[in-house]
DSSP file (Angstrom, degrees, kcal/mol; ACC not computed):
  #  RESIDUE AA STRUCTURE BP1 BP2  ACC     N-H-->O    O-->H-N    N-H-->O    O-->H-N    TCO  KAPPA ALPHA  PHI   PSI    X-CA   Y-CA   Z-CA
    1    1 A X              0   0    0      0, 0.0     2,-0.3     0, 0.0    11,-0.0   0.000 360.0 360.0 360.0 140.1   96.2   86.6  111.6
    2    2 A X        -     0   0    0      1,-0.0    11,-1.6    10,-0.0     2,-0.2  -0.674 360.0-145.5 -83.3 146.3   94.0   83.6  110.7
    3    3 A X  E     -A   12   0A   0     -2,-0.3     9,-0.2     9,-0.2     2,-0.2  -0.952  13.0-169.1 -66.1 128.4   92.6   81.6  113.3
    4    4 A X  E     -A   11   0A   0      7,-2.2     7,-0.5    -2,-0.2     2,-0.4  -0.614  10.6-145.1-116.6 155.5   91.9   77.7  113.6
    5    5 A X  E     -A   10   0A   0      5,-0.2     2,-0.4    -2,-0.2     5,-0.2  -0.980  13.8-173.1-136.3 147.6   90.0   75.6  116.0
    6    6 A X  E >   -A    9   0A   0      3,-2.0     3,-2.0    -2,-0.4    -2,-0.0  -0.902  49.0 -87.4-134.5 159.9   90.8   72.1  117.1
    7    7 A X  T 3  S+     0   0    0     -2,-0.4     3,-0.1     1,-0.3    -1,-0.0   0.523 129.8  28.7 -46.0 -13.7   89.0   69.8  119.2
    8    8 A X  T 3  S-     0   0    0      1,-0.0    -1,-0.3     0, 0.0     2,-0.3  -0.185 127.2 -24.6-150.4  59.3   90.6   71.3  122.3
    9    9 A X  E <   -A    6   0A   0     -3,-2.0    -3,-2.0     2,-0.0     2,-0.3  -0.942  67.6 -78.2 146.0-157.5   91.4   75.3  121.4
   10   10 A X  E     -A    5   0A   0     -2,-0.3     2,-0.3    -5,-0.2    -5,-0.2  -0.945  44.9-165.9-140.8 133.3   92.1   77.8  118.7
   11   11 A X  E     -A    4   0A   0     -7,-0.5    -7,-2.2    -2,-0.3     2,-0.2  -0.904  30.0-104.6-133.7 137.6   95.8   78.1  117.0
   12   12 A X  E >   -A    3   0A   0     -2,-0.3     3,-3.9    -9,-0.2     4,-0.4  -0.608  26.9-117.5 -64.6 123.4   97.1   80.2  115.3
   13   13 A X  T 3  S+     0   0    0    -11,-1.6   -10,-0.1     1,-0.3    -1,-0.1   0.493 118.3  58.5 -67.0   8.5   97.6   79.5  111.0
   14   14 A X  T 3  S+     0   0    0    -12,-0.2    -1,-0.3     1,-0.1     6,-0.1   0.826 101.6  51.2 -82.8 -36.3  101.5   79.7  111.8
   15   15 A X  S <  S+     0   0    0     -3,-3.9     2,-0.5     4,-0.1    -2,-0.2   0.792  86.1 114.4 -71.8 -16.1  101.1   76.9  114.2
   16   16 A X     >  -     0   0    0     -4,-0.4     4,-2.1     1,-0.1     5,-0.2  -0.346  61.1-147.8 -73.6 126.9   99.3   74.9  111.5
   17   17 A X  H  > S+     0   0    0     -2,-0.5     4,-4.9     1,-0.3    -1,-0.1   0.874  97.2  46.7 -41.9 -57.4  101.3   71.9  110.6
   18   18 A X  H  > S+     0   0    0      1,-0.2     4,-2.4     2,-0.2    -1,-0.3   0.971 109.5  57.8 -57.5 -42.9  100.3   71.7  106.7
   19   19 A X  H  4 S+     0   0    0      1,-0.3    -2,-0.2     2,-0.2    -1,-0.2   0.890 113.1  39.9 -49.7 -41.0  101.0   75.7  106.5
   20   20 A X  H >< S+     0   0    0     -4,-2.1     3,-0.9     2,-0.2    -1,-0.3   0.903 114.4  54.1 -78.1 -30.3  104.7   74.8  107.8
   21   21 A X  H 3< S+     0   0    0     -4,-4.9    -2,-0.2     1,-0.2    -3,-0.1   0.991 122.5  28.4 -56.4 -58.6  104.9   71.5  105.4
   22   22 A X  T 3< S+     0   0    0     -4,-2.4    -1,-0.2    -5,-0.1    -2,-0.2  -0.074  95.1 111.7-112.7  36.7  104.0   73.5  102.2
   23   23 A X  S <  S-     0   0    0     -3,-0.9     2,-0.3    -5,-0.2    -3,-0.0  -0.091  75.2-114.8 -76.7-145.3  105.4   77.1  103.2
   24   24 A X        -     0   0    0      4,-0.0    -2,-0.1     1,-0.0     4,-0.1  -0.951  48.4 -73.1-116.1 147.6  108.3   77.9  101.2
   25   25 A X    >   -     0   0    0     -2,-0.3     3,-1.0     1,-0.1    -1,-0.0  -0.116  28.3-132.6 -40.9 140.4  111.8   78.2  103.1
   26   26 A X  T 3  S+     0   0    0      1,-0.2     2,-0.3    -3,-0.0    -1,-0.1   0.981 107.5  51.3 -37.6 -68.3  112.5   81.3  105.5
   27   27 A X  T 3  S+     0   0    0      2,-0.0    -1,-0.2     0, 0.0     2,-0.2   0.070  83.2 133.7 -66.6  11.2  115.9   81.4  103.6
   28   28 A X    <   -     0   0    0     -3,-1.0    -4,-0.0    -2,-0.3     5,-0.0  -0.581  37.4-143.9 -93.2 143.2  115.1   81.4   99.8
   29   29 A X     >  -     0   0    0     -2,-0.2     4,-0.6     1,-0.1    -1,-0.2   0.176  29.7 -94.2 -91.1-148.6  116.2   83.2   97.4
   30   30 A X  H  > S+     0   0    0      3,-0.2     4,-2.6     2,-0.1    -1,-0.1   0.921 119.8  39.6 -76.0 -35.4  115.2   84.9   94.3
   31   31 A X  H  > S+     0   0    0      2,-0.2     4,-0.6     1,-0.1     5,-0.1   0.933 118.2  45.6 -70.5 -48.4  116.4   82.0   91.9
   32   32 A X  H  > S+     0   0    0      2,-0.2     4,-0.5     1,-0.2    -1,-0.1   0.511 114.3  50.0 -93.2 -12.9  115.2   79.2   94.0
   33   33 A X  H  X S+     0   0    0     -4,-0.6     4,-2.0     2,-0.1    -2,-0.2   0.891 112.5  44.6-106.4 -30.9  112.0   80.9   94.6
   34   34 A X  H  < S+     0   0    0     -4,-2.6    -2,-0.2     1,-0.2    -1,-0.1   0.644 117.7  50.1 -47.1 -14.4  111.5   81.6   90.6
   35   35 A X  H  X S+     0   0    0     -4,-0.6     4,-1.1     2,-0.1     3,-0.5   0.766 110.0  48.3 -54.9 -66.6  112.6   77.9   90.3
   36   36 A X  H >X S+     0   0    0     -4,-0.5     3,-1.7     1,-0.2     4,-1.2   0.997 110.7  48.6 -58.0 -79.4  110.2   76.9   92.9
   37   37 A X  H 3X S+     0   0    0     -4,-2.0     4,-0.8     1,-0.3    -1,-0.2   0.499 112.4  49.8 -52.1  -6.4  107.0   79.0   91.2
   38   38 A X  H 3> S+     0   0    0     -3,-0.5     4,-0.8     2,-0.2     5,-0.5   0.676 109.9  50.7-100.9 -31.5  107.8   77.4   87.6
   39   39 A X  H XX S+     0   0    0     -3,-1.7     3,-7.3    -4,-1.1     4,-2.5   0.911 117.8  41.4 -67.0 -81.1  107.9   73.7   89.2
   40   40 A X  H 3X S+     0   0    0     -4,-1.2     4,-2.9     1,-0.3    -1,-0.2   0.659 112.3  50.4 -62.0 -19.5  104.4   74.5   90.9
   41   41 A X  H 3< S+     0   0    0     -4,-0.8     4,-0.3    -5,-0.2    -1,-0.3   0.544 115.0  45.7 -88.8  11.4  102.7   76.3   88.0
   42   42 A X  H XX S+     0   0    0     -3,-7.3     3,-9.7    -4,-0.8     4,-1.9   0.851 111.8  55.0 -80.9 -42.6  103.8   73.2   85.6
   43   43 A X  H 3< S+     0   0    0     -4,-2.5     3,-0.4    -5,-0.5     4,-0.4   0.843 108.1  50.5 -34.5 -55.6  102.5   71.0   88.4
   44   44 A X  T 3X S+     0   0    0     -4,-2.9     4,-1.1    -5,-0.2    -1,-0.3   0.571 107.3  49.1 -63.7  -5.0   99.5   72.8   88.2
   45   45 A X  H <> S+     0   0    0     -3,-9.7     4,-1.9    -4,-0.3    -1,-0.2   0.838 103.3  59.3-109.7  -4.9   98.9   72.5   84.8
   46   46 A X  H  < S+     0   0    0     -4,-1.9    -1,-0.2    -3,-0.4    -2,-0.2   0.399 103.6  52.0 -18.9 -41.2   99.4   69.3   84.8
   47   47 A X  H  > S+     0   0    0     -4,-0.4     4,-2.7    -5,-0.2    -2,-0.2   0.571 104.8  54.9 -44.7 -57.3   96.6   68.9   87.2
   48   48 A X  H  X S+     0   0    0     -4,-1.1     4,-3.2     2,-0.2     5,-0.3   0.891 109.1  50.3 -73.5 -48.8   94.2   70.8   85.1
   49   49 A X  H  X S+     0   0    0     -4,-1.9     4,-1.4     2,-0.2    -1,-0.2   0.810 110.6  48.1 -53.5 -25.2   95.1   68.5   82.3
   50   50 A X  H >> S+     0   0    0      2,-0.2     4,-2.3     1,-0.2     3,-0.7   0.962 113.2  52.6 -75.8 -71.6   94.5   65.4   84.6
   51   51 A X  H 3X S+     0   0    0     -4,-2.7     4,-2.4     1,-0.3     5,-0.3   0.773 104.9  47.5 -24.7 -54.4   91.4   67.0   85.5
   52   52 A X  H 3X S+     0   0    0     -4,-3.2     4,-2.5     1,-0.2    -1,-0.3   0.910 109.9  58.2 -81.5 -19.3   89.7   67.8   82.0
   53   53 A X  H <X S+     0   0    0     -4,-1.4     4,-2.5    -3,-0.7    -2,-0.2   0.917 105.8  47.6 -65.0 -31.3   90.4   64.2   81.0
   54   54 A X  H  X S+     0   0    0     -4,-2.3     4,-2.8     2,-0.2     3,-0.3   0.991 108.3  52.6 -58.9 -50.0   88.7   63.0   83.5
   55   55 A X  H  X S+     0   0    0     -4,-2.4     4,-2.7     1,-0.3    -2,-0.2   0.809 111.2  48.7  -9.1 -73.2   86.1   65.1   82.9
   56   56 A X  H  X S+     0   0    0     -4,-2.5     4,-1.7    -5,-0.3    -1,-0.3   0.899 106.4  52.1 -30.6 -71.3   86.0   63.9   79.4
   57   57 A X  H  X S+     0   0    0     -4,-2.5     4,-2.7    -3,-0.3    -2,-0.3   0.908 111.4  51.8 -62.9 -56.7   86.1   60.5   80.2
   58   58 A X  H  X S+     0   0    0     -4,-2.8     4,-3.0     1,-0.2     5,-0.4   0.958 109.8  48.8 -30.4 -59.0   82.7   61.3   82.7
   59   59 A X  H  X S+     0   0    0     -4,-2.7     4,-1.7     1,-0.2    -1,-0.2   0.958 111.1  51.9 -62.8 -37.3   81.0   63.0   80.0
   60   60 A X  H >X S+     0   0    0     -4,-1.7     4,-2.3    -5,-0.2     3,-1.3   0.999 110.3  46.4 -53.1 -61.1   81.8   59.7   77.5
   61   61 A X  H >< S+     0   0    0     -4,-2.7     3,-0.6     1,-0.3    -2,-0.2   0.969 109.6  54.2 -65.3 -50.7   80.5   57.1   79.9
   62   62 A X  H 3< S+     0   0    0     -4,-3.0    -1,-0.3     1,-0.3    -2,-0.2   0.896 115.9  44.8 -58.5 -32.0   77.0   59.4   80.6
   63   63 A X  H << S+     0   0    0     -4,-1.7    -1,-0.3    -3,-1.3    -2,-0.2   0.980  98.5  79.5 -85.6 -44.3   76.8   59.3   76.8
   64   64 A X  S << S-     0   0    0     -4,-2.3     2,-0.8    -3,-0.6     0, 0.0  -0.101  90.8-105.1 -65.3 163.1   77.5   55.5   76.2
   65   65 A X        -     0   0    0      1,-0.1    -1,-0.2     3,-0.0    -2,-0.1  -0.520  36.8-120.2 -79.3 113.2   74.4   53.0   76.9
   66   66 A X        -     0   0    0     -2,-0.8     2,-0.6    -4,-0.2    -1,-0.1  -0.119  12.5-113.6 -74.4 164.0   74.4   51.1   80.0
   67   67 A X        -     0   0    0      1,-0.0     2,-0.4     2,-0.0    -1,-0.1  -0.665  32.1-158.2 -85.3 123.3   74.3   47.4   80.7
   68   68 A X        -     0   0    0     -2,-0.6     2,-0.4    -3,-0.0    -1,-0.0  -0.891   4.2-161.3-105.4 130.2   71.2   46.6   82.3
   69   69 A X        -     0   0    0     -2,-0.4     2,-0.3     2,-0.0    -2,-0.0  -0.924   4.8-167.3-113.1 146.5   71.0   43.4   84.3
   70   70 A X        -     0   0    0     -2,-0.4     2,-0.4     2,-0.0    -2,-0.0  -0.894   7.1-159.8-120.5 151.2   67.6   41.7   85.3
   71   71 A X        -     0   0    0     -2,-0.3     2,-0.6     2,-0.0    -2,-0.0  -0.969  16.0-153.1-132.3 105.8   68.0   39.0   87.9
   72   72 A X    >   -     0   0    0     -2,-0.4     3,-0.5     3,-0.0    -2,-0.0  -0.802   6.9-147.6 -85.8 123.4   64.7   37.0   87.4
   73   73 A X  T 3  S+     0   0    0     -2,-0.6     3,-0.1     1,-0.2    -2,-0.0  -0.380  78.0  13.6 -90.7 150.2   63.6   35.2   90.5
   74   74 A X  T 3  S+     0   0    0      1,-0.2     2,-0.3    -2,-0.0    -1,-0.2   0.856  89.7 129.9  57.5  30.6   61.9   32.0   90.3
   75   75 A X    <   -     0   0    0     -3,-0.5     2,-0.8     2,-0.1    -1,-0.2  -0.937  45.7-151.5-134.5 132.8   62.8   31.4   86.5
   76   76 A X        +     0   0    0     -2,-0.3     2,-0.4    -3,-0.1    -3,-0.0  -0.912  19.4 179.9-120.1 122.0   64.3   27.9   85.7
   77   77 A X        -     0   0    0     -2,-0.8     2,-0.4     2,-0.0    -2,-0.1  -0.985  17.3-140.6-125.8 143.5   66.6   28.2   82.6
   78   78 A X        -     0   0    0     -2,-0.4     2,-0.5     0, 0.0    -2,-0.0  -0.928   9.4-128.8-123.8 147.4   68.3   25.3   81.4
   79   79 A X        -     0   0    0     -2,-0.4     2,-0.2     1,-0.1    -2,-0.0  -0.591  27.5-116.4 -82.3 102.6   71.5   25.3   80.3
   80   80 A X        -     0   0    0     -2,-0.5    -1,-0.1     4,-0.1     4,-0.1  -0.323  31.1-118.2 -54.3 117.0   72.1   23.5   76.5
   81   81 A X        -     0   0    0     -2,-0.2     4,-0.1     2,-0.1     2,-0.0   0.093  33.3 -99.1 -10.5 156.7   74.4   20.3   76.5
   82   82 A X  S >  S+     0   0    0      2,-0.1     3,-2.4     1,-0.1     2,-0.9   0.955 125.4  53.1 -71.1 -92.0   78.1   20.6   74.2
   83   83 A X  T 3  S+     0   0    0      1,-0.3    -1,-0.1     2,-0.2    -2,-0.1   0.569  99.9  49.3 -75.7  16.4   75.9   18.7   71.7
   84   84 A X  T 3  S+     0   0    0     -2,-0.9    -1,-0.3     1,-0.1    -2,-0.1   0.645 110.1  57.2-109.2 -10.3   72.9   20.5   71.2
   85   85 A X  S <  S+     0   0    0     -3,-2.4     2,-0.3    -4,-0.1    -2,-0.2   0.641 100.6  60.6 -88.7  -0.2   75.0   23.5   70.7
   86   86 A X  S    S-     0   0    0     -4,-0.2     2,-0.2    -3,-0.1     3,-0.1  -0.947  90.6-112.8 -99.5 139.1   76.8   22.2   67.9
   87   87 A X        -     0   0    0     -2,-0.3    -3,-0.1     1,-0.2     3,-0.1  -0.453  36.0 -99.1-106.3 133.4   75.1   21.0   64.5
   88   88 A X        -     0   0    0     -2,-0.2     2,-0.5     1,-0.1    -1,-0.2   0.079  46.0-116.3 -24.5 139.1   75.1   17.4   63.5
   89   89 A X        -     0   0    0     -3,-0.1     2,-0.3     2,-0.0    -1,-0.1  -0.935  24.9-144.7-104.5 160.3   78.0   16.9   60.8
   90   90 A X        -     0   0    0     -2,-0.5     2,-0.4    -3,-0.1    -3,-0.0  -0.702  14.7-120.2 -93.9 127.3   77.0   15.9   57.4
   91   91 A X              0   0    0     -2,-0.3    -1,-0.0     1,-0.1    -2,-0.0  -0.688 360.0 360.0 -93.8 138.2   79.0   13.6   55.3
   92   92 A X              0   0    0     -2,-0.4    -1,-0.1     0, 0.0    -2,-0.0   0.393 360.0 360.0 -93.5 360.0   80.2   15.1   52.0
């Protein structure tokens, strides 16, 4: 029998809460527990799938180039006016 310890003893894994949440029922049968075991291996592959896309996605961003920002201290930049960013117009 496994043993746990908590902050004030040692319990036994029957007494552990999550072990009772995600046991399967006392009272199941053979259909409800083949039932059961096809729901949890989709779940899981499902999972795995989640998993290598992230994965994926990880390995993409390590490849793409990052944005580097410099924050220059003591640099006065001045900002162009709406007409000095547009060019004069020319009569046709």
């Amino acid at each position: 029998m496994l043993k746990f310890k908590r902050a004030y003893g040692v319990y036994d894994a029957d007494e552990d809460p999550l072990t009772k949440a995600i046991a399967p029922p006392a009272d199941e049968d053979s259909k409800t527990r083949q039932i059961r075991l096809a729901q949890e291996a989709e779940a899981q592959r499902r999972s795995d799938a989640i998993d290598e896309e992230l994965e994926r996605q990880r390995q993409a961003e390590k490849k793409t180039p990052k944005c580097i920002r410099i924050l220059l201290l003591g640099v006065y930049v001045q900002i162009p006016s709406a007409a000095q960013l547009t060019p004069p117009c020319r009569p046709e």
